[in-house]
C-alpha positions in Angstrom: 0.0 0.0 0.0 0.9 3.6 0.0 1.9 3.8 3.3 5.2 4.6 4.9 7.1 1.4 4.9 6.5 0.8 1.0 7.8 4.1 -0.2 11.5 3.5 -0.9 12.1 6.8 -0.6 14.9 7.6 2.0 13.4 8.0 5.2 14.8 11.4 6.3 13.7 13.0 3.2 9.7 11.1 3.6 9.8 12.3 6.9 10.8 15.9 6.1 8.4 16.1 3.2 5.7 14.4 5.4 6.3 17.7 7.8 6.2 20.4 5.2 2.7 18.8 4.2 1.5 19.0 7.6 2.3 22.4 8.6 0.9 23.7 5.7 -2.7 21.8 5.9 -2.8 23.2 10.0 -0.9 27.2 9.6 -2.6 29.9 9.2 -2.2 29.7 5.8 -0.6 27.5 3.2 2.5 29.5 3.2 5.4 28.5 1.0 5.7 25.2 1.5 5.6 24.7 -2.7 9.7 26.4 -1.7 10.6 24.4 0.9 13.7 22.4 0.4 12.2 19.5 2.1 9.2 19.8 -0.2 11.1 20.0 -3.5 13.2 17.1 -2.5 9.5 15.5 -3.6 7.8 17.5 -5.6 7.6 21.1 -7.3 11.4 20.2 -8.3 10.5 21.0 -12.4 13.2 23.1 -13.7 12.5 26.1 -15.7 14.0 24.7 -19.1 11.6 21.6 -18.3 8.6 23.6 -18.4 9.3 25.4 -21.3 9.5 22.2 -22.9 6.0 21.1 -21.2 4.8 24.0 -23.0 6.1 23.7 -26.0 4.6 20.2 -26.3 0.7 21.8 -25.2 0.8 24.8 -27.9 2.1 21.5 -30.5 -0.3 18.8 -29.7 -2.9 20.6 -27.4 -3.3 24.2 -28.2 -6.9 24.2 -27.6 -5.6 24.1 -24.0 -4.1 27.6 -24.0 -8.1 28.9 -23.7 -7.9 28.0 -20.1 -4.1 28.9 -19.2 -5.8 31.9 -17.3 -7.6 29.1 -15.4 -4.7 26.7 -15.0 -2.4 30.1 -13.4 -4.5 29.8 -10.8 -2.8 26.9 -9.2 0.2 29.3 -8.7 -1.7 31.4 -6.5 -1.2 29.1 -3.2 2.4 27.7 -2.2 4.4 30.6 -3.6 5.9 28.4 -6.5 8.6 29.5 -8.2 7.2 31.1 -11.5 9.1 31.8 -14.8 8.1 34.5 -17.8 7.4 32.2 -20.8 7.0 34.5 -23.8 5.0 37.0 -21.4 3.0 33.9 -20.0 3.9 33.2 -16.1 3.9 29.6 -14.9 5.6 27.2 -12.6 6.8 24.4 -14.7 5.3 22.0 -12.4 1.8 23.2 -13.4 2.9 23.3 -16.8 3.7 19.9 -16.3 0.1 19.0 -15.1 -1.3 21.0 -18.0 0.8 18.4 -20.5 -0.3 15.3 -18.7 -4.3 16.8 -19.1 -3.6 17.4 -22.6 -2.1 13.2 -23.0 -5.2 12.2 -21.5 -7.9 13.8 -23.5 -5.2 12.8 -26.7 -5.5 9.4 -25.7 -8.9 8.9 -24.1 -11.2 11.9 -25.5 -13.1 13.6 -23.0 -13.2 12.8 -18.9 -16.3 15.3 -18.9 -18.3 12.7 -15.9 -16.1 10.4 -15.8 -14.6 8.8 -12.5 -10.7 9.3 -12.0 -8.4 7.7 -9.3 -5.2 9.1 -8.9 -1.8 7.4 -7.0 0.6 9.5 -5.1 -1.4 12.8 -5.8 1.0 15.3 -4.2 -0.7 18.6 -2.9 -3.8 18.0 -5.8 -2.1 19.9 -8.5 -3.1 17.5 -11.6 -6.7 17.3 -10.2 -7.0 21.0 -9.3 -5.7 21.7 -13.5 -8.5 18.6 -15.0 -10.8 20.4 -12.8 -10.7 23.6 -14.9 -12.0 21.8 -18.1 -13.8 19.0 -17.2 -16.8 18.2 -14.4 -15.4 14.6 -13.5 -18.2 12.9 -11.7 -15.8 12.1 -9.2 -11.8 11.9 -8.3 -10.1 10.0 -5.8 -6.5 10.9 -4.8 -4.9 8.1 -2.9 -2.0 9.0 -0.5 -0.7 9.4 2.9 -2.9 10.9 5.4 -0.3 14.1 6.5 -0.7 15.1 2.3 -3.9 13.8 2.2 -5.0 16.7 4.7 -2.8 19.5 2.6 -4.8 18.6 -0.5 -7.7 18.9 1.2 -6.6 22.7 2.4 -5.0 23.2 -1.1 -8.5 22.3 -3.2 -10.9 23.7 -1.2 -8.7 26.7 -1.3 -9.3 26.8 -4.5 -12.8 25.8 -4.8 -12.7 22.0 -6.4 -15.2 20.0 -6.0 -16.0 16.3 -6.7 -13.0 14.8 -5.3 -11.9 13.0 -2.5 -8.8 12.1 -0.8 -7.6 8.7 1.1 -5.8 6.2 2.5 -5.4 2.7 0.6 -7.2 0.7 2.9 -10.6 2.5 1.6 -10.3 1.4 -1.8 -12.0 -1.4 -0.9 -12.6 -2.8 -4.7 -13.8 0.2 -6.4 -13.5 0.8 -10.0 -12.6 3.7 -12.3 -13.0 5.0 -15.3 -9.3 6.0 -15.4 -6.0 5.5 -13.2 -3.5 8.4 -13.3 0.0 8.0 -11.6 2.3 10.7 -11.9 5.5 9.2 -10.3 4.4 8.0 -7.2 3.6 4.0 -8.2 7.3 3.5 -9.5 8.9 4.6 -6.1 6.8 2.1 -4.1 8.5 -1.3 -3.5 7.5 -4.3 -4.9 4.7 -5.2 -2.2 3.6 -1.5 -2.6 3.4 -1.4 -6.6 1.9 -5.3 -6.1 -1.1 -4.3 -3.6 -2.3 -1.6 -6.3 -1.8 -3.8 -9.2 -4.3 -6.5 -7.4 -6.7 -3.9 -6.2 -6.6 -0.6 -8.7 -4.6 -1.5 -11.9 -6.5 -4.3 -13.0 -9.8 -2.8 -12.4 -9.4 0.3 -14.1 -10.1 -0.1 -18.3 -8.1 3.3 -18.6 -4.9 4.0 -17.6 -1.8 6.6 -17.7 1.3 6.0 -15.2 4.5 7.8 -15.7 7.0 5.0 -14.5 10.8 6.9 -13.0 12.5 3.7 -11.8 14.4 1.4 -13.9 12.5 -1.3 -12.3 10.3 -3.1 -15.1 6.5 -2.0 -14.6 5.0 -5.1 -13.4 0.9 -6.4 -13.3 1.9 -9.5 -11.6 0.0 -12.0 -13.8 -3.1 -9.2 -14.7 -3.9 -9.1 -18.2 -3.9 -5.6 -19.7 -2.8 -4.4 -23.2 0.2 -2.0 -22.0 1.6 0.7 -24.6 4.7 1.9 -23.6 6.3 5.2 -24.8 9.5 7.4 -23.7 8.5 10.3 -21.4 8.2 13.4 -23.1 9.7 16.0 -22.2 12.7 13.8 -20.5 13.0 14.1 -17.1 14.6 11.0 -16.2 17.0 8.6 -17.8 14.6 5.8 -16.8 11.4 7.5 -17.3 8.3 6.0 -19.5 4.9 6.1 -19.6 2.9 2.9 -19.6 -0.8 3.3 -20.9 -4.1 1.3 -21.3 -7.4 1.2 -22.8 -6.7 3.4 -25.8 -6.5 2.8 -29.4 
């Protein structure tokens, strides 16, 4: 599960991440945490060059996403990001980076207009927050550890989402979903991690978009699913795919 003792991420830096999230959801309000060194060891780590590439892939293969770029600033608003000027358009690259990964899943899948979405490892809700601006998902369920769990709850009701839902593993509790979005997290779970989501999520979802950073090969563990897999672009990682499902 996605619980502390499956993420094989050191455990200094987990538990130091694990705290930024925590003060943030409880302050007064959410702060900076989106600079805090602890935080970035994480997440919110996209370099400037990265997300010029990110957005030179949308206006390519997505334009019709720069009619809500207004929309998709607004996840810069909380966190105090670090922003960039890109051609007189001001983004983080990280949200740039959730703006490609929107644009991939309407490329490959057509619209998620009412559609229900589960999401692994969903940091502090960016990627739903950025779907939320074009489509009314009938639902979206970020699974994750309770301490970020309770930022994305600050973090999207901040900024008014709604439909969505946060939680532990335990409560998947044989669901299904339209669609399965991992950005990251289910390649730096160990192998009884990345197994229990395999036999409980993977397998049950028709849909499916995970970007994979571990040279680890992406495993189903005996569950039939025709996989496509292609090289992450823009690339991030010298590892990094992304594995996909139920598309033609």
């Amino acid at each position: 599960m996605l619980v502390q003792d499956t993420w094989t991420l050191e455990e200094t830096a987990r538990d130091a991440y694990l705290a930024v999230c925590a003060r943030a959801a409880d302050g007064a309000g959410l702060g900076a945490f989106k600079r805090d060194s602890a935080y970035r060891a994480v997440l919110e780590h996209v370099s400037e060059a990265q997300g010029r590439a990110y957005l030179d892939l949308i206006v390519k293969e997505s334009p019709w996403l720069v009619n809500y770029f207004k929309r998709f600033q607004q996840n810069d608003r909380y966190g105090a990001p670090f922003t960039f000027n890109y051609d007189r358009r001001v983004f983080s690259p990280t949200t740039l980076r959730y703006a490609k990964v929107l644009g991939d899943l309407v490329r490959l899948f057509g619209s998620l207009e009412g559609t229900d979405i589960v999401e692994i490892g969903g940091g502090y809700g960016g990627q739903c927050k950025i779907v939320s601006d074009v489509f009314a998902f009938r639902s979206y369920t970020i699974i994750d550890l309770a301490p970020v769990g309770k930022l994305q709850q600050r973090y999207l009701s901040t900024l008014g989402v709604q439909g969505w839902t946060c939680g532990t593993p335990e409560r998947l509790a044989g669901r299904s979903y339209d669609l399965v979005i991992s950005n990251y997290a289910l390649s730096e779970l160990s192998i009884e991690g990345r197994r229990f989501y395999a036999d409980s999520l993977l397998c049950r979802c028709p849909r499916g978009y995970i970007t994979w950073n571990s040279p680890a090969p992406f495993d189903l563990f005996g569950h039939p699913l025709a996989l496509q897999v292609t090289a992450e672009r823009p690339q991030t990682g010298r590892s990094n795919i992304i594995i996909t499902w139920g598309h033609a």
